[in-house]
C-alpha positions in Angstrom: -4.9 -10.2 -27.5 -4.8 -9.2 -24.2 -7.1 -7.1 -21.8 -6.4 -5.2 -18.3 -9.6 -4.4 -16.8 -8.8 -2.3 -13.5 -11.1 -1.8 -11.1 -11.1 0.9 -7.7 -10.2 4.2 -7.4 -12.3 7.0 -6.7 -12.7 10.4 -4.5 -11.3 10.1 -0.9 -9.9 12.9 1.7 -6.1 13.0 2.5 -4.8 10.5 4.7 -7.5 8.5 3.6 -6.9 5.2 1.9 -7.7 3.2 -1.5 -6.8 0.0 -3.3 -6.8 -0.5 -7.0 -6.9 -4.4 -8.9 -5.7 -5.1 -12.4 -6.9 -8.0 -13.9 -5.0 -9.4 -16.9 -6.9 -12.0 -19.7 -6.5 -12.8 -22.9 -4.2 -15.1 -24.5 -1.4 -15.0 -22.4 1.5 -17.5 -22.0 3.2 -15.7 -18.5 3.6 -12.1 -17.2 7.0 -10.6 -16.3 6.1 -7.6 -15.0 3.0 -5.9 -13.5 2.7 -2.4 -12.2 1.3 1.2 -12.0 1.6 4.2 -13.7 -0.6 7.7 -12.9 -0.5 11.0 -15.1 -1.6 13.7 -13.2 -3.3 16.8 -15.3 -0.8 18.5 -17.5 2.1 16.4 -16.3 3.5 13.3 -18.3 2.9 9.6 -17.0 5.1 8.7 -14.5 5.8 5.5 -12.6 4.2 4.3 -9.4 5.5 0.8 -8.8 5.4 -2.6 -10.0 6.3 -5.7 -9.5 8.0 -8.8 -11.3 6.7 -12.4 -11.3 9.0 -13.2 -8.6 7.5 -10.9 -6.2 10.2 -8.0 -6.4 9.1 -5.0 -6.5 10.2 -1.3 -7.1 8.3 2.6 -6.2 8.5 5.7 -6.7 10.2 7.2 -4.4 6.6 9.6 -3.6 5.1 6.8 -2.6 7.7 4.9 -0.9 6.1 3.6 2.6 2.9 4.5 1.6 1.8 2.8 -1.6 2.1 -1.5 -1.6 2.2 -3.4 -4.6 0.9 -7.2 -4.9 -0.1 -9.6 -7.4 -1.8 -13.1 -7.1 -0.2 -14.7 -10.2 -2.9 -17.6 -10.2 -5.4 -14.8 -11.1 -3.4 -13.2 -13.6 -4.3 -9.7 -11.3 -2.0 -7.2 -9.7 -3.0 -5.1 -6.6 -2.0 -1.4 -5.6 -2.8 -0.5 -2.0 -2.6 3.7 -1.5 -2.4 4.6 2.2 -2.1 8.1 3.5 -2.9 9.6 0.4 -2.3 12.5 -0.4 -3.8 15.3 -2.7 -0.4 15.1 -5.1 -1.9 11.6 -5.6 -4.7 12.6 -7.5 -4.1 11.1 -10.9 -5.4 9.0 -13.3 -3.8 5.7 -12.6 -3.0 2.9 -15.4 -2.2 -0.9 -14.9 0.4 -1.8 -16.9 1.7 -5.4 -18.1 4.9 -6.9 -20.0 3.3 -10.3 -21.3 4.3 -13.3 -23.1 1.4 -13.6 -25.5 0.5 -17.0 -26.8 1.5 -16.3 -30.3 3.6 -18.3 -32.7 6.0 -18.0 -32.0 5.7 -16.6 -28.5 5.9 -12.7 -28.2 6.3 -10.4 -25.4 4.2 -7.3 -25.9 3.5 -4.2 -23.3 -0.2 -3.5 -22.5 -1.7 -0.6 -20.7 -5.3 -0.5 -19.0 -8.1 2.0 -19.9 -7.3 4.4 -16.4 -9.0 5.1 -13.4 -9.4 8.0 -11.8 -8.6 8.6 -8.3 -8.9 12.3 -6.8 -7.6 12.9 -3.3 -9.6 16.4 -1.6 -7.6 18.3 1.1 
């Protein structure tokens, strides 16, 4: 089994800034890919960006030049910094991972984390 504990977010103004972490533990073998997803109220989850284990990465195009992905693969966590945020940003945001789970034999399964919440105020 795998966990994504994901910790930041919160209530910020526009224009302001945030960062979220992700970190991924459990039994895993390797992670392809690492990313972000937000579902704002009422609307269905969409895609933020994410990143592979090679370092390429791919957004939305809302948050293109304003949102940066990283991840520190030693640590098994991925990173999401927000900049100029806006208050179309406000979402609940969930770190997602594609991991090779040390099963046997090995398995690649998708994982989601529990959400955070992050409200931008005009």
């Amino acid at each position: 089994q795998v966990q994504l504990v994901e910790s930041g977010g919160g209530l910020v103004q526009a224009g302001g800034s945030l960062s979220l972490s992700c970190a991924a533990s459990g039994s895993i073998f390797s992670i392809n890919t690492m990313g972000w997803f937000r579902q704002a109220s009422g609307k269905q989850r969409e895609l933020v960006a994410h990143i592979n284990s090679g370092g390429g990465t791919n957004y939305a195009d809302s948050v293109k030049g304003r949102f940066n992905i990283s991840r520190d693969n030693a640590k098994n966590t991925v990173y999401l910094q927000m900049n100029s945020l806006k208050t179309e940003d406000t979402a609940v945001y969930y770190c997602n991972a594609v991991v090779l789970v040390t099963t046997t034999p090995l398995d690649v399964r998708n994982y989601w984390g529990q959400g955070t919440q992050v409200t931008v105020s005009s």
